[in-house]
C-alpha positions, 0 to 999 in steps of 0.5 A: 888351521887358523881356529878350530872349535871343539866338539867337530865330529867326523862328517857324515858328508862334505858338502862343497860351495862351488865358485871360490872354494871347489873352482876359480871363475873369477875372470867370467864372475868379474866379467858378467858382474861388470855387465850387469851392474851398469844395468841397476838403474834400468832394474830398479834396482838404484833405489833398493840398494841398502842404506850406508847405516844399514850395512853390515860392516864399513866394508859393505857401506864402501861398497854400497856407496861405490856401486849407487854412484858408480854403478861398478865393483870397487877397484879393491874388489876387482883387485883382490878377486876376493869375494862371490856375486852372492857375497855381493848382492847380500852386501848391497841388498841386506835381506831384501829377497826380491832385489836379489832375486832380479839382481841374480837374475840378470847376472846370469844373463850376463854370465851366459856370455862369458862362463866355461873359464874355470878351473881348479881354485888350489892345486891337488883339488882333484887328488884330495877330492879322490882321498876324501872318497878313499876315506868313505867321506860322501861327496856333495856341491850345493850351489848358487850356481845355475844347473846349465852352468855347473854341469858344463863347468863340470864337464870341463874343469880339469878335463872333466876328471871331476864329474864322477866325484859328487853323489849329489849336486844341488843348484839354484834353480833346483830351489827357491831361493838363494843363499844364504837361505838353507834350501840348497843344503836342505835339498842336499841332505834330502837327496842324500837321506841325511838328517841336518845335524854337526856330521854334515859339513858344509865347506865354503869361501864366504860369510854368506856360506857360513850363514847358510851353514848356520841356518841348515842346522849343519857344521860351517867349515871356512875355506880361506882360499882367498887368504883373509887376515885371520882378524877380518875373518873374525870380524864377520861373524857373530858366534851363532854363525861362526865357523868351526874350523877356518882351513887355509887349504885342502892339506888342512882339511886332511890335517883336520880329518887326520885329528877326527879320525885319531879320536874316532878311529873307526869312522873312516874306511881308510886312514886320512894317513893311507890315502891323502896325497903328497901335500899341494901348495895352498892358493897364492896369496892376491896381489895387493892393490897398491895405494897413493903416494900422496897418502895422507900418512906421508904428507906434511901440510898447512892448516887450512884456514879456507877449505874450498870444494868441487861439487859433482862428484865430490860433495854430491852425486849427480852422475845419474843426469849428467851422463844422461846430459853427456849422452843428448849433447854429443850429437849437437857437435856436428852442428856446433863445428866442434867435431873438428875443433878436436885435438889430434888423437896424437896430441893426446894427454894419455893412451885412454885419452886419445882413444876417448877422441878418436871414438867420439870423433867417429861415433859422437858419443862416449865409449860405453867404457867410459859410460860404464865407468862413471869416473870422469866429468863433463868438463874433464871430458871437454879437456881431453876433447880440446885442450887449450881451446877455450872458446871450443870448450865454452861451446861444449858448456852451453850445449851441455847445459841446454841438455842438462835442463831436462835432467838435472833436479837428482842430487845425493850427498856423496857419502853420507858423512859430508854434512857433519865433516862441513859443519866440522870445519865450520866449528874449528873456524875454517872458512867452506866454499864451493867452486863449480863448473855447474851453471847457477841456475843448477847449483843452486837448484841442487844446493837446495834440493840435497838431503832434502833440507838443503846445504846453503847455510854450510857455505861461506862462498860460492862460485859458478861456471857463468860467474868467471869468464874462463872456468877451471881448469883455469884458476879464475873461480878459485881466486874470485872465492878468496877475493869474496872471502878477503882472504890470500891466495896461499897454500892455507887455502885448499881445494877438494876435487875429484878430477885433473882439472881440479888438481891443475886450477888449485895449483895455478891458484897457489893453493893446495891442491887435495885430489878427493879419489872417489873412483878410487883409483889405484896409484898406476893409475894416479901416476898416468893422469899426474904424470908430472911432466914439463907438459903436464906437470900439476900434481896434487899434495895429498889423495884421500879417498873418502870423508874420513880421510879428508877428516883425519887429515883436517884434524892432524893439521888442527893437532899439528906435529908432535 
């Protein structure tokens, strides 16, 4: 047990979350989450995602910026199979009942494809249910489950041995509204003819359990299942809402009950002693997500004099309209000769390239695993679709601006950070600029329509994809902004950008080259797109994942070595 307040009295009854503490439906949760999150737009619900500052935690505010720009679960999430779908919602849509209501809405229409993959969270679940009745203890669930999913989970998790044990069960369409509203652990009590006080225990995985313990009136008992850090369990919760008692198992909900009964010995029919089963391991730890090599941590750089930026998808978002754009022009390709100006499948830089190729060459369009995605850009794609075929390429551009006009215009800041980190750089006297493959016509469109005000007078320089006659991942537009800055081309200059033909235009630039890793990718992944190979050999000289990091690491060359 990592803490426990005093003043626990012996439960009148436990009443159980589901998901995440009874049971683990973490491969159909994270399924349906990833079907359901590319639907946001179509919902209206982009625009009702919280604001970063209004977030709870930085956490949170991660999260928020991932799924505004992405449309998907951040990489850690996935990873770390930590957190529910209600955690989720109430992340990214604060107290805004209404977006959560249509979010867990259609979450449940994506979850009817995939649930009936459940089974117990900890091993021994069943055997310490059966030792709580022993002991007399009631048995409850209250869920934000549906009552079409939890009766079939029931009747097949661990062999249905289960449906016996609960006296009640209270789902979400039996109320109202969600959690953390209290109604479902009201309606419990009700149905039990229980009053809301200390004695009735509600045992969940998740902060928004503990704020729906808090607002019923009933003892919050945190089940660390997922295996948080006892510090960032602390953190969550304000000392209205805090937990009375963090288990890390169901052997130390016994140990817990065992303590009770030794100062109310006559609350129990049986002894936690008599009846409680050979212990059971806690749950397994998650795997860690594993992180870049090329942290900043570990890198040793030359102070920037110039810091040069991509633009899509590193200062700003425009996600939304170039994959709409992507979507217009693939059908021209027939026409335009380009289908069969595409490199072989077999000539592909990775597996995922080659299949990228082969789906476009058949369907004239992007997988809907790339579109769901949203992690590589247009020019990325022209680069697995032709390689060195310059002039297929330059095809591929102009098709793709003549679409990109009847949508362009929508432009955020990529983390709401950036502004202050450009005007940083300005006042430690480095010079900022922008290197795009965007036309000028929409750069400079979109430089002046970002956060309303527009970021023009940020930038030192400015270079467009139609002011070089080759555009990255050659280093033509890198070279012709130090040129306009009369400054070298060395490794004092470096260039931010999100994708692989940014690594490879500031190497072949003889700049540093710092990989901006919105999409957060993990390093398995980092490793496939530099593979550092005599064919592919441009690797970046340091990853960051966000403005913060980018920041500490500007500032740690501004301090210099110890």
């Amino acid at each position: 047990m990592d803490r426990l307040r005093e003043g626990l009295s012996a439960p009148s009854v436990l009443i159980f979350d589901w998901h995440g503490t009874l049971v683990d439906t973490h491969d159909a949760m994270f399924s349906a989450m990833e079907d359901m999150l590319p639907q946001l737009e179509e919902l209206g619900l982009v625009d009702q995602l919280l604001l970063e500052e209004q977030c709870r935690t930085e956490d949170d505010a991660r999260l928020v910026r991932y799924i505004r720009i992405f449309r998907r679960l951040h990489p850690r999430i996935l990873a770390e199979r930590r957190v529910s779908r209600s955690d989720i919602f109430n992340a990214i849509f604060g107290d805004n009942k209404e977006a959560r209501l249509i979010a867990h809405q259609a979450y449940n229409q994506a979850y009817r494809c995939y649930f009936g993959q459940v089974r117990p969270f900890q091993p021994g679940a069943y055997e310490y249910l059966c030792a709580l009745r022993a002991m007399g203890v009631r048995l409850a669930v209250a869920t934000n489950r549906n009552r079409e999913f939890l009766e079939k989970e029931l009747k097949i998790v661990d062999e249905g041995r289960w449906q016996h044990l609960f006296e009640v069960t209270v789902c979400a369409d039996d109320v109202t509204e969600y959690k953390p509203d209290p109604q479902v652990i009201s309606r419990t009590l009700e149905k039990l003819n229980l009053p809301a006080d200390a004695r009735a225990w509600y045992v969940g995985d998740s902060y928004v359990d503990m704020l729906t313990a808090s607002r019923a009136g009933v003892s919050g008992i945190f089940y660390n299942g997922a295996q948080w850090e006892a510090e960032r369990i602390r953190s969550w919760f304000s000392r209205r809402d805090e937990p009375l008692a963090v288990l890390d198992s169901f052997e130390e909900l016994m140990d817990l009950l065992a303590l009770i009964e030794r100062d109310e010995p006559a609350k129990f029919l049986h002894s936690p002693a008599e009846v409680r089963p050979n212990p059971f391991p806690p749950p397994a730890r998650p795997e860690p997500r594993i992180e870049s090599d090329w942290h900043p941590a570990v890198v040793k750089l030359v102070r920037p004099e110039v810091v040069l930026f991509d633009w899509h998808a590193t200062l700003v978002d425009t996600l939304d309209a170039m994959y709409h754009a992507v979507d217009d022009m693939f059908p021209d390709f027939h026409k335009l000769g380009l289908m069969q100006r595409m490199l072989a499948p077999e000539d592909s830089k990775t597996p995922e390239d080659a299949k990228l190729v082969a789906y476009v060459r058949e369907f004239a369009r992007l997988h809907p695993k790339v579109k769901a995605d949203r992690k590589i850009s247009r020019t990325d794609i022209f680069e697995v679709l032709f390689g060195d075929d310059q002039e297929a390429k330059q095809i591929a551009h102009k098709a793709f601006n003549n679409h990109y006009r009847n949508h362009y215009g929508t432009v955020k800041a990529f983390e709401a950070k950036v502004r202050a980190v450009l005007e940083g750089l300005r006042c430690l006297n480095i010079q900022v600029g922008v290197i795009t493959n965007r036309d000028r016509e929409f750069f400079e469109h979109e430089l002046a329509a970002v956060e309303d005000t527009g970021w023009a007078e940020l930038f030192d320089v400015d270079v467009c994809g139609d002011d070089t006659p080759l555009r990255k991942p050659h280093p033509d537009q890198l070279l012709l902004a130090v040129q306009k800055l009369d400054y070298p081309a060395d490794p004092s200059v470096w260039y931010v950008g999100d994708s692989t033909t940014d690594v490879i235009a500031a190497k072949r630039a003889g700049m540093t080259s710092v990989f901006f890793n919105g999409a957060q990718w993990d390093l398995p992944w980092l490793n496939r797109i530099f593979p550092g190979t005599h064919k592919h050999p441009d690797k970046p000289d340091v990853v960051v994942n966000d403005f913060s990091e980018f920041w500490a690491l500007v500032l740690a060359c501004e301090i210099g070595p110890p």
